[in-house]
C-alpha positions, 0 to 999 in steps of 0.5 A: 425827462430833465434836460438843459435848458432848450436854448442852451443845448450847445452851452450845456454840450461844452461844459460836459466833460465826458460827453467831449472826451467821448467825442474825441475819443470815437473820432480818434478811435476811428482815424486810428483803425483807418490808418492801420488798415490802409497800411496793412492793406497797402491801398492807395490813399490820396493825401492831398483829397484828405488836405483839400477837404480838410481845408474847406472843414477849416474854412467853411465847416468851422464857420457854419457850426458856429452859426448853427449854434448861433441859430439852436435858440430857434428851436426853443422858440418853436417848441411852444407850438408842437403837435404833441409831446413826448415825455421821454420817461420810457423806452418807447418814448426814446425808440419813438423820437428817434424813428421820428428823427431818423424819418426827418434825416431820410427826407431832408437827405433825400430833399437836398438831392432831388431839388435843385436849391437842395443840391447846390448846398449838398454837392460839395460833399459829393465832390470828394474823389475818395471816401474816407474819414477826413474826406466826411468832413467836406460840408457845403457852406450853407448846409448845416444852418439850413439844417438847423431850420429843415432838419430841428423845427419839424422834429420839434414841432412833432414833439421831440425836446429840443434837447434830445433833437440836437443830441439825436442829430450829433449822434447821426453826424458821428456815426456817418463820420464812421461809415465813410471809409473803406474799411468793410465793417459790417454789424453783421445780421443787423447789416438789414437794418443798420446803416453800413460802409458799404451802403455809403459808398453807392450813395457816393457813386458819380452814377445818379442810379445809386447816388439818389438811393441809401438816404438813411442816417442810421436805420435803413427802415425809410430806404425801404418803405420808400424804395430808394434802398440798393441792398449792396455786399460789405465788399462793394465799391462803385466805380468812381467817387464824386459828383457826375462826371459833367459836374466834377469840380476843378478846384476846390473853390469849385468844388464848395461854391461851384454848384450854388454859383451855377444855381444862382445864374440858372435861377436867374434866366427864370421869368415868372414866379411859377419858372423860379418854383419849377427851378428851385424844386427840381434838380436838373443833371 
């Protein structure tokens, strides 16, 4: 199937109208309905949370996109030495590349929270207080150009175009922007399989037992292959957001730097290269 040109996908992105109105739209859409809801509900929404993590967006997010892009061309590089391809001319082609896709989001996300490198650049998102739409938007600062390598080469190399592999992964980031948020939406039967809210919010509990569970972008299918699903109700909320208790973050300095820094001085005090391995890959609250 006839796509941009592999190193190209983030041009060919900007110059398609349509596809950034969509964007805007969905994004707009979503903040919309949240808004109604909190006022017709009359929950509490904590503002300065929303301001906070709109701030490390603006000074950090905003940065790290634009090296991610600056780093797209390395899937092109990569694509002469994949295992396969796959044509994308049917349907079973697509459903494939993104039960690949999917498979790849479960284990990058499961990576970044049992490994201890991985948590140091995946903990600012789980420092938000409250789960909201805005509050999505608090990155680490290093996790999306990591990503581009974790997340783009092994799809790549498994025989997803570049192409499709970058759109793949917008569509997962658009669609996780709608599951944080308390609004209970529910898909309904397709709640089994299907990513939801409710889902989520486990996944953000200050509680390891339901935070390291629900790892899922879209399909809940790897969750349960691998046992790491905690089925939850559409009403569900755990009892505090954030990271565990010890580790909640004073500052918002703190809260996108603050794990990296105590990684660093924790890999630090290793001796020998078997002790830096040992603390690299195991993640220790």
């Amino acid at each position: 199937m006839a796509g941009p040109p592999f190193d190209n996908f983030v041009t060919w992105l900007l110059s398609a109208p349509a596809v950034i109105a969509g964007i805007g739209l969905w994004l707009f859409g979503w903040l919309l309905l949240e808004f109604i809801w909190y006022r017709r509900t009359k929950r509490r929404y904590d503002v300065d949370e929303a301001k906070r993590s709109l701030t490390a967006f603006a000074v950090v997010g905003i940065a790290q996109i634009a090296v991610s892009a600056l780093l797209v061309p390395v899937l092109g590089w990569v694509w002469p030495y994949r295992l396969q391809t796959l044509a994308m001319d049917s349907v079973w082609h697509w459903a494939m590349a993104w039960l690949i896709t999917d498979f790849v989001y479960y284990w990058i996300h499961r990576g970044l929270h049992v490994t201890g490198v991985g948590w140091s650049l995946h903990a600012p998102h789980h420092s938000i207080v409250q789960l909201s739409l805005l509050d999505s938007l608090r990155t680490s600062w290093g996790e999306q150009p990591v990503g581009v390598f974790a997340y783009g080469i092994p799809l790549v190399l498994l025989g997803v175009p570049p192409w499709i592999a970058g759109g793949f992964y917008l569509f997962v980031a658009l669609y996780q922007f709608a599951v944080h948020t308390e609004i209970n939406w529910t898909l309904g039967p397709l709640d089994a399989v299907i990513y939801t809210p409710a889902a989520h919010r486990s996944h953000h509990s200050t509680l390891r037992s339901e935070a390291d569970r629900n790892y899922g972008g879209f399909f809940l299918v790897f969750d349960r292959i691998f046992g790491t699903w905690t089925p939850t109700t559409s009403s569900y909320r755990p009892d505090a957001y954030g990271l565990p208790s010890a580790h909640q973050a004073s500052s918002l300095f703190d809260a996108v730097f603050g794990e990296m820094a105590e990684f660093a001085r924790g890999l630090k005090q290793q001796r020998g290269l078997q002790a830096w391995v040992r603390f690299i890959l195991t993640r220790k609250d």
